[in-house]
Every structure is written in C-alpha cells, then in structure tokens.
KOLNUTI-848033 format. One line per 2 residues: number of its first residue (from 1); their letters; for each residue x, y, z of C-alpha. Coordinates in Angstrom, 2 decimals, padded with zeros to 5 digits. Layout:
NUM> a> X:Y:Z | ...
***
This chain:
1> xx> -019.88:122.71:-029.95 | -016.28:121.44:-029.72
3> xx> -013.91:121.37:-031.99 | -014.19:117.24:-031.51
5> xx> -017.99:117.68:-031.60 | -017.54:118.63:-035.57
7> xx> -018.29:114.81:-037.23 | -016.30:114.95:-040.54
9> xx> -018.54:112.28:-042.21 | -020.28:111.81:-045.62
11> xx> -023.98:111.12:-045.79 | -025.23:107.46:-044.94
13> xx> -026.50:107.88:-049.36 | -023.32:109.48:-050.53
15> xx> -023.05:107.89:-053.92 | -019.12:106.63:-054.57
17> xx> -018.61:105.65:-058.10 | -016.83:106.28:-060.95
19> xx> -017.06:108.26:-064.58 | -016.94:107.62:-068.06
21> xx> -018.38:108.71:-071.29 | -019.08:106.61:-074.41
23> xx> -016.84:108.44:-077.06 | -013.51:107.13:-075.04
25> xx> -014.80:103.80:-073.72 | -016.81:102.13:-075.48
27> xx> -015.28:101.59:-078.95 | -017.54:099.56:-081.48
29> xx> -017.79:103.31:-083.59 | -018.98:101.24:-086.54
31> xx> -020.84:098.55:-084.58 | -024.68:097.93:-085.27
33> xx> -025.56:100.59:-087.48 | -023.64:103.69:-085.03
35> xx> -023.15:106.61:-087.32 | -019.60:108.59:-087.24
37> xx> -019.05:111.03:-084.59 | -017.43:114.57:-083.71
39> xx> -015.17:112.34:-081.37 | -014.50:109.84:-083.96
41> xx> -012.46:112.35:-085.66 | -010.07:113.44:-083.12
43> xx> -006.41:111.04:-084.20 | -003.77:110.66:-082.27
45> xx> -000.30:112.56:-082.91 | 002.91:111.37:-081.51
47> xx> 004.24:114.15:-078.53 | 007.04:114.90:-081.00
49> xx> 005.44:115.71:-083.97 | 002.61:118.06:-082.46
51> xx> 005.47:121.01:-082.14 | 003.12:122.46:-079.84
53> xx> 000.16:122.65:-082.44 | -003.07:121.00:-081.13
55> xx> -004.44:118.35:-083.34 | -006.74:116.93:-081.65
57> xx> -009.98:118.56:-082.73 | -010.79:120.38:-086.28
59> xx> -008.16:118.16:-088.20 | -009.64:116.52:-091.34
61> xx> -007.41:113.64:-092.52 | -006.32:115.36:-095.57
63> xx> -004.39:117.94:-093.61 | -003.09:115.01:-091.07
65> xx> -001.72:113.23:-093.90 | 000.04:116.08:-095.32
67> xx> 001.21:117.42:-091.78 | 002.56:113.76:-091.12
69> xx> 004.10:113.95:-094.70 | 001.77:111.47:-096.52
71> xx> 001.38:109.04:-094.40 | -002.21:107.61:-094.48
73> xx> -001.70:105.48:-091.10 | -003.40:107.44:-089.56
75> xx> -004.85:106.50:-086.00 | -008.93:107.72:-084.46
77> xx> -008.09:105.70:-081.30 | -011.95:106.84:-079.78
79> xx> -013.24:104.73:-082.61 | -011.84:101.73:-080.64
81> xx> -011.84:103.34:-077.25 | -010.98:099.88:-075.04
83> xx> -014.20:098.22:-076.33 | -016.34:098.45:-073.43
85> xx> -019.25:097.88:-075.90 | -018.22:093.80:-075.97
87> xx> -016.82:093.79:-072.68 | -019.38:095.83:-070.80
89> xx> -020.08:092.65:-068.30 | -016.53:092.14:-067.05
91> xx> -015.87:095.86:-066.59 | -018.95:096.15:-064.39
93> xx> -018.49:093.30:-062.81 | -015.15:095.28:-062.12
95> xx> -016.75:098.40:-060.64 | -019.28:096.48:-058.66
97> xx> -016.19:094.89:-057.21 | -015.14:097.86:-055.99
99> xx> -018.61:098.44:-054.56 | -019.97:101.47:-056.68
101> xx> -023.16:102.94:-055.83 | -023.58:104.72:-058.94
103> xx> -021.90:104.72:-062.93 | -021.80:107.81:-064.93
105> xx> -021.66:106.91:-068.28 | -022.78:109.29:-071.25
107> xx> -024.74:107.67:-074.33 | -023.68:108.16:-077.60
109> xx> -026.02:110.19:-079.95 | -024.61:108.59:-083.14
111> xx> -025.43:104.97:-081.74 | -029.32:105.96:-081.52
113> xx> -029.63:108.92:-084.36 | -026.41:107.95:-086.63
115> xx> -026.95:111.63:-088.62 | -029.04:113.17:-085.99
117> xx> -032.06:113.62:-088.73 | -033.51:110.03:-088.50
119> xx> -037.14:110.09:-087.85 | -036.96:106.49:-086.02
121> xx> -034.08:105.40:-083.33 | -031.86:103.08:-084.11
123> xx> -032.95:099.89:-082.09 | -029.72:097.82:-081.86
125> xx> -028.24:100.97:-080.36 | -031.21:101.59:-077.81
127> xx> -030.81:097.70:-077.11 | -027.34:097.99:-076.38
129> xx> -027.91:100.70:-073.37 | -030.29:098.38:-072.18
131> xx> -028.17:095.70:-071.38 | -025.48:098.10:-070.10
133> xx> -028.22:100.02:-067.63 | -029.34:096.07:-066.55
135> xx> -026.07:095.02:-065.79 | -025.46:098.01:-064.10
137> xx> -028.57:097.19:-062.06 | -028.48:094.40:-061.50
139> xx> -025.39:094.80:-059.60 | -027.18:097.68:-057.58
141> xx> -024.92:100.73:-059.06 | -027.08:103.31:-059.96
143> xx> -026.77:104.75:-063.71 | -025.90:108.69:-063.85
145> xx> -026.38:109.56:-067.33 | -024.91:112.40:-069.24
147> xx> -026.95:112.77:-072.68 | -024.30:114.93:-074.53
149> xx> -020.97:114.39:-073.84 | -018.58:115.85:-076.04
151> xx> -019.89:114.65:-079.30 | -021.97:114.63:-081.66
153> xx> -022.79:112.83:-085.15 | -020.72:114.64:-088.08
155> xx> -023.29:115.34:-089.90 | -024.54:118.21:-087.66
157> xx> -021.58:120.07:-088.13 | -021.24:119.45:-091.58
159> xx> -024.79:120.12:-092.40 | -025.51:122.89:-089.82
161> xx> -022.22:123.56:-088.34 | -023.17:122.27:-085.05
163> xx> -024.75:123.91:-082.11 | -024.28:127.42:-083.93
165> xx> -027.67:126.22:-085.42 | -031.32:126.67:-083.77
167> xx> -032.46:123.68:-085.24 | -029.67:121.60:-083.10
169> xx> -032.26:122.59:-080.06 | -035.37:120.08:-081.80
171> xx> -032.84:117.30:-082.67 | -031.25:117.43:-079.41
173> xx> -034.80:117.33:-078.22 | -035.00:114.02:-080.33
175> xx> -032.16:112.84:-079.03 | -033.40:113.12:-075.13
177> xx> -036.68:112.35:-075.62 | -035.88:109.01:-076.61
179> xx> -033.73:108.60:-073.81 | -036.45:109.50:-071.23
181> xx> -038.83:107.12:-073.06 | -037.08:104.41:-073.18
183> xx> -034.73:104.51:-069.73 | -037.22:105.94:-067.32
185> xx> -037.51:103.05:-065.01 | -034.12:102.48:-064.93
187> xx> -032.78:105.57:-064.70 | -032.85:108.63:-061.87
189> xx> -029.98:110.74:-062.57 | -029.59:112.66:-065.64
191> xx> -026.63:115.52:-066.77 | -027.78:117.48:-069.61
193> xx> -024.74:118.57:-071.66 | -021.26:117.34:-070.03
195> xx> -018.68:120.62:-069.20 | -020.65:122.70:-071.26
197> xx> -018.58:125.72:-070.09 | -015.51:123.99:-072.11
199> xx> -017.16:125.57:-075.47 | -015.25:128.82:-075.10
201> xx> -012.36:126.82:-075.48 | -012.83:124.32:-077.96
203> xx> -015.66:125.25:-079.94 | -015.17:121.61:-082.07
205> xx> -015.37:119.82:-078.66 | -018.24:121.79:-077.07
207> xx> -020.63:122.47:-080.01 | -019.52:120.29:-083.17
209> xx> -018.07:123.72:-084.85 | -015.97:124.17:-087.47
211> xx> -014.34:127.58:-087.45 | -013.24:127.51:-091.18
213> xx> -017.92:127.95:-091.51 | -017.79:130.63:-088.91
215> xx> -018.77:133.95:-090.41 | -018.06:136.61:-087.82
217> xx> -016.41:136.11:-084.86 | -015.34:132.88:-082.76
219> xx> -016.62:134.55:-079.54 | -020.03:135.87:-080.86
221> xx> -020.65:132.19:-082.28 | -019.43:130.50:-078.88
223> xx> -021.94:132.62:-077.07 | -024.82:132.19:-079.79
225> xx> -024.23:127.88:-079.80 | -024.52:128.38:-075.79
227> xx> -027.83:130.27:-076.16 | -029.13:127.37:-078.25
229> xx> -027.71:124.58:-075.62 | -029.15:126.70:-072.73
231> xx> -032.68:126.64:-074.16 | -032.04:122.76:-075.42
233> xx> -031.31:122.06:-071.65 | -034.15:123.86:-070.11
235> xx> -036.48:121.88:-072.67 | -034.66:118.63:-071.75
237> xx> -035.47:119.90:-067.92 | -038.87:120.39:-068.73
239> xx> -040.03:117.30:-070.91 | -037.78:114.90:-068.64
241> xx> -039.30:116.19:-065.21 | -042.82:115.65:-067.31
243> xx> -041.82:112.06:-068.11 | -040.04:111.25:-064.66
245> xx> -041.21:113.00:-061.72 | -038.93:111.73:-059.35
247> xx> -035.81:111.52:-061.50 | -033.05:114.37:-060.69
249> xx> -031.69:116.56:-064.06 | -028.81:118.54:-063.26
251> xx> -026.25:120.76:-064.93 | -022.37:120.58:-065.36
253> xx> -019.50:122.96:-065.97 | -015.60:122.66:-065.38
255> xx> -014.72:124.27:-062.37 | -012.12:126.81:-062.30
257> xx> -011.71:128.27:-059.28 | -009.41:130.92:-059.78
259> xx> -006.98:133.15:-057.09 | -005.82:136.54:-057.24
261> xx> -001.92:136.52:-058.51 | -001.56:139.10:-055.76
263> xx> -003.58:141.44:-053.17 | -003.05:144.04:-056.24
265> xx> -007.09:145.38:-056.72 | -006.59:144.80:-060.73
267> xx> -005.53:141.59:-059.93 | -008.55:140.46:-057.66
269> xx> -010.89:142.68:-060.41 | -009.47:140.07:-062.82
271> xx> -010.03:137.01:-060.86 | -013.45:138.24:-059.90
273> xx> -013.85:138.33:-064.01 | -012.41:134.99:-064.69
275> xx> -014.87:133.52:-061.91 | -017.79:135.33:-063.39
277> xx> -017.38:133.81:-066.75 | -016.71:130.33:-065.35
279> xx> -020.24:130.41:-063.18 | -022.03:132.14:-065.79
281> xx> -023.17:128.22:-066.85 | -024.80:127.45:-063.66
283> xx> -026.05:130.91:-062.79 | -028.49:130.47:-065.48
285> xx> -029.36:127.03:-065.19 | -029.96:126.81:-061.64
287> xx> -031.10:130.63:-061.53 | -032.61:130.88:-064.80
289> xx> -031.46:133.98:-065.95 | -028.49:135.75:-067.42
291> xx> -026.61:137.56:-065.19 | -026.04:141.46:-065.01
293> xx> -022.52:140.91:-065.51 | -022.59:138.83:-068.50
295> xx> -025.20:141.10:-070.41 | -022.74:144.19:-070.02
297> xx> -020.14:141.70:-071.30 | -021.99:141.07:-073.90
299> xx> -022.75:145.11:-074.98 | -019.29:146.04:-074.09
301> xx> -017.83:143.33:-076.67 | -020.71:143.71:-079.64
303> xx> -021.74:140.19:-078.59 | -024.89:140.06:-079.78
305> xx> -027.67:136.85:-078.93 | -030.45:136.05:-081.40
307> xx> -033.72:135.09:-079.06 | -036.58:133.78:-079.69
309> xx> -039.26:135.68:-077.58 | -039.65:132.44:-075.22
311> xx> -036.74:131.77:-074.52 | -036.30:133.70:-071.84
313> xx> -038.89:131.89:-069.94 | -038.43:128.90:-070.72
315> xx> -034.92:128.94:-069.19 | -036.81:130.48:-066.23
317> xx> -038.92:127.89:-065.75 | -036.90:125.07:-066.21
319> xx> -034.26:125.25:-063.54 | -032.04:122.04:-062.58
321> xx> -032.05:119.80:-059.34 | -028.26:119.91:-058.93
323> xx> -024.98:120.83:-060.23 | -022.42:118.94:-061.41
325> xx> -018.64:119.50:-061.85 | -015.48:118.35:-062.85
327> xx> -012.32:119.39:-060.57 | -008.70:118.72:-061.24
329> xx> -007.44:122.00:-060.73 | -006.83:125.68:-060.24
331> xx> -006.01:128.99:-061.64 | -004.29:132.21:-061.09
333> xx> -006.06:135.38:-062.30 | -003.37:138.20:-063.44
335> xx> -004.45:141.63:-064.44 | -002.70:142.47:-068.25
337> xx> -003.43:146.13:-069.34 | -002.84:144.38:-072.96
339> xx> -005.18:141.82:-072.94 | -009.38:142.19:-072.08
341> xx> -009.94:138.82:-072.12 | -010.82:136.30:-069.97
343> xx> -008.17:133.04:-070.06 | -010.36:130.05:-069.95
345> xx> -007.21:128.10:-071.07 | -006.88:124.19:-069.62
347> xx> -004.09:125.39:-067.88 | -003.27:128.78:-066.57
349> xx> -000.48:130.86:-068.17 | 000.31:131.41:-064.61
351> xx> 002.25:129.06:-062.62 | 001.12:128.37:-058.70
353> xx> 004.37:128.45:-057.24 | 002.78:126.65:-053.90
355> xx> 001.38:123.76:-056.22 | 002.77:120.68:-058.07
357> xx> 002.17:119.55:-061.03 | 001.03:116.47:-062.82
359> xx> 003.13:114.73:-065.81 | 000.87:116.58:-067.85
361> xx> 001.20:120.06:-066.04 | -002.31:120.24:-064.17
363> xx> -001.52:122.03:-060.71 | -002.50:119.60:-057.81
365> xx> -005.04:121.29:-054.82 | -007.05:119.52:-052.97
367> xx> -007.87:121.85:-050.90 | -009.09:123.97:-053.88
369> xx> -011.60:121.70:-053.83 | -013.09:122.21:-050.47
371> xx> -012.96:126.25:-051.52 | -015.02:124.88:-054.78
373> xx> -017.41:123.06:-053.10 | -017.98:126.17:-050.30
375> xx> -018.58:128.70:-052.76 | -020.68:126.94:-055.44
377> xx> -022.79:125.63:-052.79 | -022.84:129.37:-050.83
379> xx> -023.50:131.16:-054.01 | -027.08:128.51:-054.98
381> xx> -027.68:126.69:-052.14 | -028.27:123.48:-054.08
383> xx> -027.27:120.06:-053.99 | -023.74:119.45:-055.48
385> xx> -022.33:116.41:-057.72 | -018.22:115.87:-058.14
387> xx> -018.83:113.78:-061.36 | -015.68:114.09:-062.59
389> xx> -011.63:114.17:-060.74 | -009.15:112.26:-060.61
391> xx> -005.18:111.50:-061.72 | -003.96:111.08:-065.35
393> xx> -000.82:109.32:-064.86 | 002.06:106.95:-066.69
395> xx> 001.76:103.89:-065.09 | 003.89:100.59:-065.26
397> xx> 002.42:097.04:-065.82 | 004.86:095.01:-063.87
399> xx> 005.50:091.44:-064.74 | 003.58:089.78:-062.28
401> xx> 000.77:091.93:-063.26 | 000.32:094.39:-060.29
403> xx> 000.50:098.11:-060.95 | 001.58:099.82:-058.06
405> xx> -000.31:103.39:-058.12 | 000.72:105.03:-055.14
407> xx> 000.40:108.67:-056.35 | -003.18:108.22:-057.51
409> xx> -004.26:107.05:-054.27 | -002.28:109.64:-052.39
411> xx> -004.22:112.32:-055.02 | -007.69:110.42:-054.60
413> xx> -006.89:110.47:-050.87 | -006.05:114.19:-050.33
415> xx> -009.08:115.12:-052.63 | -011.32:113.25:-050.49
417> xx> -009.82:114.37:-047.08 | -011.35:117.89:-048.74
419> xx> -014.24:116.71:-049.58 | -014.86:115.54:-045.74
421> xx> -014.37:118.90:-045.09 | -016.63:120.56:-047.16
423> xx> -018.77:118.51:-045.63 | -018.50:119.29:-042.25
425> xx> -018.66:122.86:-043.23 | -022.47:122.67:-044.33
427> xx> -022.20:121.64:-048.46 | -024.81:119.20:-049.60
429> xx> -022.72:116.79:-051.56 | -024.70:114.46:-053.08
431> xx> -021.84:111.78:-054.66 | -018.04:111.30:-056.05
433> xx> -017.39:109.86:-059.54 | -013.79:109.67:-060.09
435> xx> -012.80:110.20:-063.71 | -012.04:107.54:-065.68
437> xx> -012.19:104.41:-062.95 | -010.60:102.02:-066.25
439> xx> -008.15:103.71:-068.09 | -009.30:105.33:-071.35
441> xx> -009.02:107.32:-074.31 | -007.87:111.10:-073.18
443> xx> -010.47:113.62:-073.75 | -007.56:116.33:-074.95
445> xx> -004.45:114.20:-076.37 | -006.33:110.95:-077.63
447> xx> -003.66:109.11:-076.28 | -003.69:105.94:-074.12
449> xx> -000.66:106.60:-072.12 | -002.32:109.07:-069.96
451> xx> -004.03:107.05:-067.35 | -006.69:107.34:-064.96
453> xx> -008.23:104.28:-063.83 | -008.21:101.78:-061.11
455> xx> -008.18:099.41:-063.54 | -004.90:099.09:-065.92
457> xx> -006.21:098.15:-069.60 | -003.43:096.52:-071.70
459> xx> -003.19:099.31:-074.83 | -000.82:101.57:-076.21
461> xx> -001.25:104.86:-077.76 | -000.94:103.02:-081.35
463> xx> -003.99:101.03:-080.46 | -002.03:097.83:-079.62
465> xx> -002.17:095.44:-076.81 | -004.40:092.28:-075.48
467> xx> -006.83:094.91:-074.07 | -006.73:092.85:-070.88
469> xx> -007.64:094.17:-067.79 | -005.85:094.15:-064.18
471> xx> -006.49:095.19:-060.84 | -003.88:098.59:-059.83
473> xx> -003.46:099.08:-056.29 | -005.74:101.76:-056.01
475> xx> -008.29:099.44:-056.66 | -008.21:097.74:-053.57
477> xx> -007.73:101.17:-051.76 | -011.43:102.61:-053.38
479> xx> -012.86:099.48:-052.19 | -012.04:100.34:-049.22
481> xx> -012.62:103.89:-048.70 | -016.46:103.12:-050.26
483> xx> -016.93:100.25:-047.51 | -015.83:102.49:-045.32
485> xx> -018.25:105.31:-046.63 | -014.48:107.48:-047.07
487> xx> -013.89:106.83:-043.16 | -011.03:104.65:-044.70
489> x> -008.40:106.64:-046.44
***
C-alpha cells in the first residue's frame, strides 16, 4: 500500500452533530412542576469581583450576598439557560439545518423526580422530552442521551449529601428506569453519567457534595461517591440492555491526555500517573474491574472503599458498548518531590510552550486529539464517541446580523483534520458532537459571554437580551463539512 493508497475518510454512518445538556440550555427551572437543581445554584460573578476565588459551585446565597456586600441581585443564569424548553422547535429546526445526524442532549432529573424521592414521575416533565425526542425525529437526527449530566435535584445533597450516599445508586436507578420505559423506541444511544472523571475536581459538580458535610477526607469521599456511580452505571447497563436490546450504553470521562515536561524518568513516571488516574473511569467500565494501579493507590493513601459483596460483579458483568469523551485540551505532567498528588486541574499548572491558548487559557492541539483517539482505542479496542469539543470564544454580533467566526472554524477544522487521521490509522470512531452547537450557559463560569455555538443567541452575562437567534459563519461551514461527510473542510 501507497502512501496515496491510505483513504483518509470517515465512515459512510459517522454521526455529525452537536452537544448540549439541559442544566445550560433549556431554562424553564421552575416550569411545570421541575424541582430545583445542583445547577440551579451555580450564580454568576462578574470577572472582577471573583479575585481569583471560584464561585461557581458550593456558594449558598447568603455567603454571595455578603461576598458581593449585600446585594441580593443576585443572578442563577442556568435557571434561564436560553430557554430551549419554549423554543425547542426553532433550535432544531436550526440543527437539522445544518444537517445533524444525531443531538446529544442530557435530561434533567429534577424535571421528572423534582426531590429525587417521588414514587411517581412527573408527567408534564416526561411529556416535555417527548416532544423534544419527536422533533428531533422527525427531522431524522438521532437523540444521544446523557441521563446525568452535571446535576442533580438539591435535595439529594441536602438530604444525603449527594452521591457520597448508597442510596443515590436506587434513586438513580429510578431516575433511568423511567427513562428506558418511557424513550425506548425513540431512543438508541444512551451516556450514563456525563465526565464522570470531573468529580475529583469538583466534588459539587460531579456528585451533588457539599464539603462543609464531609467527615474525613475530600479524596476518600470522591473515591467512595465514584464507587456508588460505578455500581449505579453498571445497573443502568444492565436493566437498559434488558429493556433495549439493540440500544448502545456507553461511558464518558474528560480526556486528559497528558506529556512528559521532559525525557527526565520522574517526569514520564509522573505523566504515566496522571494518565492512570484519568483512564481509571473507563478501565472499569469497559473492563469491569479496578485496576492494579488504582488499588495500590488506594492502600498507599488510606483510601478506603465500602463494598457491598456484589458489587464487584456486577460491575463485571455490566460492561459498556462504547466510550465517550470530551476533548479540548492537553496537559503537561511535571515530577514535584513536594507534592504526591495527581493534578487533575482544568488547566495544567504547566504551560505548553508549543501551544496557544484560548481567551480563556485552554491550550489548543488538535493533534492531541488524534494521540487521544490512538491510545484510548489501542488500550480497549472499542468503539469511540467525541461527544463533546469545541471553541469557547467572545464573539461580535455585527449590525447586519452576521457573526463572522473565523477562529472557531479554523479550531473545528484542525480538530477534524485529526480526527481523519485517527481514522485512517485504524480507530473506530463512531460520531462528532461539537460542544455547545447554540451558545449557552458555561459549565465552569456561568457566564454567557463565553461562546460556543454555531448559532449566536442574543444574551448577556446579566441575563439580558431578545434571546434571538442568528446564523455565525461557522454555521454554513458545518453544513458543509457534514454534506460532505468532513471531505469539506
């Protein structure tokens, strides 16, 4: 074979689309009996005010108001998110513009269960999905659902402090089970828990925990409330694959791939760590066990799991189909004879100095993404999902209503160049979902200013603005490159 022999295509199925997740789209958080959230309490602090303190998660509103010197204005802009729950018809119209094959969206757990202790669903939220899974396809775009994406209702954590509770694993069961009852004919892809990885960093986010309850340490209870979600996946696995035979349940992590700071051998002992505890998620979803390295982890730290004699097999016997992943970037592992742990920070301490950087400091590799792809699909030999990537970005609404996006398509474009090559090189990549394909609430600042999408949504960060939509360049340019199957670029 030649070197021009090598076809750099995607698969004639490869599902293009785009991803979302209820908490920062679809608004309505008091709409038809919904019950208040984790997400619902993240507010929004002006840049200038934070002085480098994170307030997005584990704030009450007391302590807001004080912080902010009294003032009670204060703004939850996911309870409004950019109210996809009224205008759910025109933004898929949108998408099926663009040609999507598929939708991830995530469903909110406080729209069906508004405590998470109801004995009976909550049928105007159930009816609600319905219409947004029928629109969906009806324009042939496939539905990828994610059944807990960073939230949660509040009174989980208040009453058992989240996911650091067994009894999160039956109501979680609740939770999915209803799903899979209800959606089964209209639904064939399925995420378990979204980044679930993402708890060792923010154990509010990832698990619904407050650390003023924690008794002990923050590590031991991060480990314990992933034991819990580990056998609550493997359940969902099992009962789903029961209900739908032919639907496909995967897992999903945030990928870090991570590179030695130098050829130094403590350095490339380190990044071997750091990589360890990033696939540590997978390894025991799609291998169904814990790995060697993580159980010496575990005894050299004093981590110490509470099992329940089954649940050891039942993560064995309850693998997943595929694994999902979010990519926007990459790390640098650095040996420091003064600190054993491992960084799992949103962005490395370490600065690439071969990589830019976005407005908001994220290093920018594509081709990180092709080494990704080669080694996750290596290492399990399974199909892969990119469910989440893409380019948060300040753009400018122009007067004549374009929004000219260049950098995001140049970013889209270089990520997908890598993708073609992973490809080529033997990965079974099963679809693309580029993060956030209408601008939305952000995940980690709850601000509105940091934008994603191909299509430009008229709101500030204060929650203000016609909440109309328009079409950014990009959005012309993914047409395209889905038409073209990514031949296009």
């Amino acid at each position: 074979m030649t070197k021009q022999d090598i076809k750099k295509v995607f698969p004639a199925d490869f599902l293009w689309g785009g991803a979302t997740t209820a908490n920062q789209l679809e608004g309505a958080f008091d709409a038809d009996g919904k019950g208040l959230s984790t997400s619902d309490m993240a507010p929004f602090v002006p840049k200038e005010l934070r002085n480098g303190k994170d307030f997005t998660f584990d704030v009450n509103s007391v302590e807001l108001e004080e912080f902010l010197g009294g003032n009670t204005d204060v703004y939850f802009p996911k309870r409004n998110g950019v109210d996809f729950y009224h205008r759910y018809k025109e933004d898929i119209a949108l998408f099926a513009e663009m040609g999507f094959k598929v939708l991830r969206i995530s469903m909110a757990w406080t729209r069906i269960f508004p405590t998470g202790e109801e004995e009976v669903p909550n049928e105007a939220g159930l009816a609600f999905y319905d219409n947004v899974l029928d629109e969906l396809l009806k324009h042939n775009i496939e539905p990828l659902v994610t059944i807990s994406h960073y939230e949660m209702p509040v009174h989980l954590t208040q009453k058992y402090n989240g996911w650091e509770d067994r009894r999160l694993i039956d109501l979680y069961l609740k939770f999915a089970n209803t799903l899979f009852d209800r959606y089964k004919d209209k639904v064939k892809y399925w995420i378990t828990f979204n980044e679930m990885n993402m708890i060792l960093t923010s154990l509010y986010t990832g698990g619904g925990i407050l650390e003023d309850k924690i008794k002990g340490s923050k590590e031991q209870v991060a480990y314990q409330a992933t034991h819990h979600q580990f056998v609550a996946s493997a359940l969902a696995v099992k009962s789903g694959k029961e209900k739908m035979p032919n639907a496909q349940i995967g897992c999903m992590i945030c990928r870090l791939e991570t590179y030695a700071a130098s050829s130094k051998p403590e350095d490339v002992l380190q990044t071997l760590k750091e990589d360890q505890m990033n696939l540590f998620y997978p390894e025991v979803q799609a291998r169904g066990e814990y790995p060697s390295y993580m159980n010496r982890y575990f005894e050299e730290n004093g981590i110490e799991l509470v099992k329940e004699p089954e649940d050891d097999e039942i993560i064995k016997d309850n693998t997943v189909d595929f694994i999902a992943f979010s990519y926007y970037m990459t790390y640098i592992g650095k040996y420091d004879p003064n600190d054993n742990s491992n960084s799992g920070m949103l962005v490395s301490q370490v600065k690439n100095p071969h990589l830019e950087v976005t407005e908001w400091g994220w290093p920018i590799d594509p081709i990180g993404l092709r080494v990704a792809l080669n080694r996750l699909y290596d290492r399990y030999r399974m199909p892969l999902f990119i469910v989440e990537n893409g380019l948060g970005a300040t753009d400018t609404l122009e007067e004549d209503g374009t929004i000219h996006d260049t950098y995001r398509i140049d970013y889209l474009r270089r990520h997908i160049e890598q993708m073609k090559e992973a490809v080529a090189d033997g990965v079974d990549l099963m679809g693309f979902t580029s993060w956030g394909p209408i601008d939305i609430i952000s995940c980690s600042t709850s601000e509105m200013g940091k934008r994603y999408g191909f299509i430009y949504v008229d709101q500030d960060n204060a929650g203000q603005g016609t909440l109309q939509r328009y079409r950014k360049d990009s959005f012309a340019w993914y047409k395209q490159v889905i038409k073209s199957n990514g031949e296009s670029l």
